[in-house]
C-alpha positions as CSV (number, residue, x, y, z in Angstrom):
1,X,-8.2,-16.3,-7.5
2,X,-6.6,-16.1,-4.5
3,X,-7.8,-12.5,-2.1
4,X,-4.3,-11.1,-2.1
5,X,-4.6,-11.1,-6.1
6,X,-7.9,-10.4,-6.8
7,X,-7.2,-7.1,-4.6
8,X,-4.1,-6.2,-6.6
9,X,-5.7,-7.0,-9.5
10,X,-8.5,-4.0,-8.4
11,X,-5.9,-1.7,-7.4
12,X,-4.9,-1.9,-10.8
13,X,-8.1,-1.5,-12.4
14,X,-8.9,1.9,-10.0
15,X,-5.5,3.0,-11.5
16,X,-6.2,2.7,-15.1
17,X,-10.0,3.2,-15.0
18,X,-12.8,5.9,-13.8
19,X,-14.8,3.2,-11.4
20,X,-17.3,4.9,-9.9
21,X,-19.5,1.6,-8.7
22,X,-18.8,-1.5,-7.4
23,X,-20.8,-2.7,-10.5
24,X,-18.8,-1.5,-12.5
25,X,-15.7,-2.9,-10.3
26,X,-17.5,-6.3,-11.2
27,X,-18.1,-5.9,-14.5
28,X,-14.1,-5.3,-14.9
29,X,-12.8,-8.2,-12.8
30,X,-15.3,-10.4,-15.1
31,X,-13.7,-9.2,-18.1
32,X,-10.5,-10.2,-16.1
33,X,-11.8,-13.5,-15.6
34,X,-12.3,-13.0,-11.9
35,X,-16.1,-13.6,-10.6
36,X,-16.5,-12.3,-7.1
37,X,-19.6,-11.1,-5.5
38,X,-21.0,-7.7,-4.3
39,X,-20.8,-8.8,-1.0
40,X,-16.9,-10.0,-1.5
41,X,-15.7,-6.1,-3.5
42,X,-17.5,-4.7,-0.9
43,X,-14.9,-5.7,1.7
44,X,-12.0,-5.8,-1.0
45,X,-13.3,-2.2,-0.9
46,X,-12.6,-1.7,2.7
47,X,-9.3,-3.6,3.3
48,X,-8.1,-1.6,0.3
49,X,-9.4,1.7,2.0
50,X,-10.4,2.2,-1.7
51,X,-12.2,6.1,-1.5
52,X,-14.4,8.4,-4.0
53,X,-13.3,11.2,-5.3
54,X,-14.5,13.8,-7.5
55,X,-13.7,13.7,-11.5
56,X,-15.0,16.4,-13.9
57,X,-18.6,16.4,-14.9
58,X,-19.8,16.1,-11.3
59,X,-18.8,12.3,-11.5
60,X,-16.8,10.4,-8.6
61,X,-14.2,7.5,-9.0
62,X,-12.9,4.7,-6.5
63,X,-9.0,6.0,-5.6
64,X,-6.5,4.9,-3.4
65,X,-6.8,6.5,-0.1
66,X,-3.9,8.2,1.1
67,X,-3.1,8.1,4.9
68,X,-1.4,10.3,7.4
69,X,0.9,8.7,8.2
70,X,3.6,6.8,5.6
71,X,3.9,2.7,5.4
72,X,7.4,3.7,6.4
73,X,6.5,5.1,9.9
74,X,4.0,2.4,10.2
75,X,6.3,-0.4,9.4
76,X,8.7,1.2,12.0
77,X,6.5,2.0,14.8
78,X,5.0,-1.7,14.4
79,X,8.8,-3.2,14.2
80,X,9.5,-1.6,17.5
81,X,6.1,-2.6,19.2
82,X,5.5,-6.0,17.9
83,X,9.1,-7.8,17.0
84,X,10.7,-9.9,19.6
85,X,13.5,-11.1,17.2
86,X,15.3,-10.6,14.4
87,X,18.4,-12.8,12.8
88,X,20.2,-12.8,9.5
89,X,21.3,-15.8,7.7
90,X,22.9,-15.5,4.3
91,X,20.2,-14.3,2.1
92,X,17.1,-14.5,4.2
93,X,16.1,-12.2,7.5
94,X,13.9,-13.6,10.0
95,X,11.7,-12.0,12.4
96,X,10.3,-13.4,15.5
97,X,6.9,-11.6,16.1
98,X,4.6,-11.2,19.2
99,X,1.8,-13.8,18.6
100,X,-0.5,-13.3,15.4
101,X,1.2,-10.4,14.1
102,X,3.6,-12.3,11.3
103,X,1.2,-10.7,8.9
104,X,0.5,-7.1,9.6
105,X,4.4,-6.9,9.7
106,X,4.9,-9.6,6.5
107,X,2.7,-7.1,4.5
108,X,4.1,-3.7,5.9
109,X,7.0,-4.8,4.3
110,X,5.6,-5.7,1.4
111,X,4.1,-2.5,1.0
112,X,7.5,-0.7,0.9
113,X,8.1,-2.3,-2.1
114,X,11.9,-2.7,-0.8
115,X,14.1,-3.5,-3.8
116,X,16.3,-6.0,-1.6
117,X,13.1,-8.3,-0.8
118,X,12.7,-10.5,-3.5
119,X,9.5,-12.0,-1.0
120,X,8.3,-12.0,2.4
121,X,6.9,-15.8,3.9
122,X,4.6,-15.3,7.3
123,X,3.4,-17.7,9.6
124,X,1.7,-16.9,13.1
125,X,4.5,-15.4,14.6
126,X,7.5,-15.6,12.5
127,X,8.3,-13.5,9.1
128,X,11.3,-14.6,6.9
129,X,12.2,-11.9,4.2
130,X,14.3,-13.4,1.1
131,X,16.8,-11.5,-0.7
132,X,18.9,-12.0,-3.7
133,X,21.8,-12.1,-1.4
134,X,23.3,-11.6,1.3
135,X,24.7,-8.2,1.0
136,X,21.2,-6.9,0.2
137,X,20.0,-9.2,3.4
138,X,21.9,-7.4,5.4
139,X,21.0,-4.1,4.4
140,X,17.1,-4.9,5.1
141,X,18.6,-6.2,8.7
142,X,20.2,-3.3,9.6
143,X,17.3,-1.1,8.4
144,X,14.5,-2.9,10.4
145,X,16.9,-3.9,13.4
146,X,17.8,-0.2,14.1
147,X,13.7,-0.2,15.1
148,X,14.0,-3.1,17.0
149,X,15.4,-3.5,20.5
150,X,19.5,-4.1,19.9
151,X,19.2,-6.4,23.1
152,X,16.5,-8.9,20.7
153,X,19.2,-8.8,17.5
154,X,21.3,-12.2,16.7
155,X,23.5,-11.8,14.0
């Protein structure tokens, strides 16, 4: 199972379960069918900036931790510091990125969840975000180019 998977897979499990040790994170990605190490949940742990939090009876549980600051000011402050480009054509947007950083901003986006993006595809330093068409293309254009420079945007 691919990392990306296996990691949404746990965010699931943390959702609909009271996991309160990376054992026990094991034992339910087995029952999944997924066999990962300690070694490998441990930094699934990490990335995911999975936390413990109390429950009743004195018990903890693995939960989501909630930043500061939103994956909407995130994804804008990293659109305005790290895209060089961005151009619409038809259905798909595609963003020109300073070197290695077409994934940090591939899976900002992601994150949003936007209805519009049907997928995101990122290389080392280009994204290209698909839509179902070009009317909803646009609309995720206009949203990230008003965070990027008007002088980079090629329509």
């Amino acid at each position: 199972m691919r990392k990306n998977d296996r990691q949404l897979l746990i965010k699931q499990l943390i959702l609909d379960h009271d996991i309160s040790t990376q054992e026990e994170l094991l034992n339910y990605l087995k029952v999944e069918g997924v066999h990962a190490t300690q070694a490998t949940i441990s930094r699934d742990i990490k990335e995911l900036n999975l936390v413990k939090t109390p429950v009743t009876g004195g018990k903890t549980k693995y939960t989501l931790y909630q930043s500061n600051q939103t994956s909407k000011n995130k994804l804008e402050a990293t659109i305005t510091d790290r895209v060089t480009g961005i151009t619409r054509v038809e259905f798909i947007v595609i963003l020109k990125t300073l070197k290695g950083n077409a994934n940090a901003v591939s899976a900002l986006i992601d994150d949003m969840s936007f209805p519009e993006v049907i997928s995101t595809l990122a290389g080392h330093d280009t994204v290209v975000i698909f839509s179902h068409n070009a009317k909803e293309a646009e609309k995720i254009f206009d949203y990230l180019g008003e965070h990027a420079s008007k002088s980079i945007m090629n329509y």
